[in-house]
N, C-alpha and C positions, 0 to 999 in steps of 0.2 A: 753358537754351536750349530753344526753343517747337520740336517738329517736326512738320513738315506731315504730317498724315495720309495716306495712299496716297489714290487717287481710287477708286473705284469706280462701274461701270454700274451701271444700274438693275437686273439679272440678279441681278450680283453681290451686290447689299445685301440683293436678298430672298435668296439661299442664304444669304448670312450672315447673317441674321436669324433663321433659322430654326436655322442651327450655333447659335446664342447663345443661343436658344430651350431647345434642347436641352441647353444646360450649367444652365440654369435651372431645378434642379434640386438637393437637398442629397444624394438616393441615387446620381443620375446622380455627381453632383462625388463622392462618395465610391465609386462605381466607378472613377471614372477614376484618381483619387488610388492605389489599390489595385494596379491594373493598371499606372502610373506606379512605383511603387515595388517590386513581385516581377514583372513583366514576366508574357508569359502567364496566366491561371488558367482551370481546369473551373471550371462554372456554381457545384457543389455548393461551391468554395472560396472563391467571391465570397459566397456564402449566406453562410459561415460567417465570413467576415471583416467584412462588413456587418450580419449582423443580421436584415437581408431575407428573406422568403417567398420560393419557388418562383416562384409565379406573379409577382408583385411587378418582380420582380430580372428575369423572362424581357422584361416589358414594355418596362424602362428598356434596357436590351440592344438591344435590337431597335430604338428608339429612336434609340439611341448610333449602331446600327451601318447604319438608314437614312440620317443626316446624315453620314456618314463618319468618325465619330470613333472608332470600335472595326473591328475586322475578326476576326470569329468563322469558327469552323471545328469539323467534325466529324470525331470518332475515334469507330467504335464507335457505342456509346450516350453517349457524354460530349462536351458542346460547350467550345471553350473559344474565351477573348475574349484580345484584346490593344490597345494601342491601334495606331490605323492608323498614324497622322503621330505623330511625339513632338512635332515643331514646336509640335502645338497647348499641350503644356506650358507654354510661355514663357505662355500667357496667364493661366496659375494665376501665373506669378512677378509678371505685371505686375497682377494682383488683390490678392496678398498686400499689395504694396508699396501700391497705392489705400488697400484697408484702414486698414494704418498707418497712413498719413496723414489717412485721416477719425478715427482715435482718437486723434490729436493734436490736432485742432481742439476 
């Protein structure tokens, strides 16, 4: 069953282009992934679970959390991320599944 895509203004497309933008990205998607699966983290435990530099990680962050896809907050000296919407998850469900189907071809 074929379904109709939503419509979107011309507004729209470019924010959304730019959210999609922003997932275009293998540190960003494995931020979010991160933050998707232990819910909240300080910067220093995204460092340590990705891999990433200091300054690296602070970049794609900021990134994230211009397009709306994280919402970050201070305690102290320590920042911590989360994601904003979890909605946006469904679009990792509907990538995994794309995926698949292109490594079936």
């Amino acid at each position: 069953m074929k379904q109709k895509p939503p419509t979107l203004n011309p507004a729209q497309r470019e924010r959304a282009a730019r959210v999609l933008q922003a997932l275009a990205h293998p540190l960003r998607l494995q931020v979010l992934e991160q933050l998707a699966a232990r819910g909240e983290l300080a910067c220093h435990e995204l460092q340590t679970a990705t891999g990433a530099g200091q300054s690296g990680l602070s970049q794609q962050l900021k990134l994230l959390e211009t397009q709306g896809l994280v919402a970050c907050r201070k305690d102290g000296a320590t920042k911590y991320s989360r994601i904003r919407n979890p909605e946006i998850l469904n679009l990792f469900s509907c990538m995994q599944h794309h995926l698949e189907l292109l490594g079936k071809e």
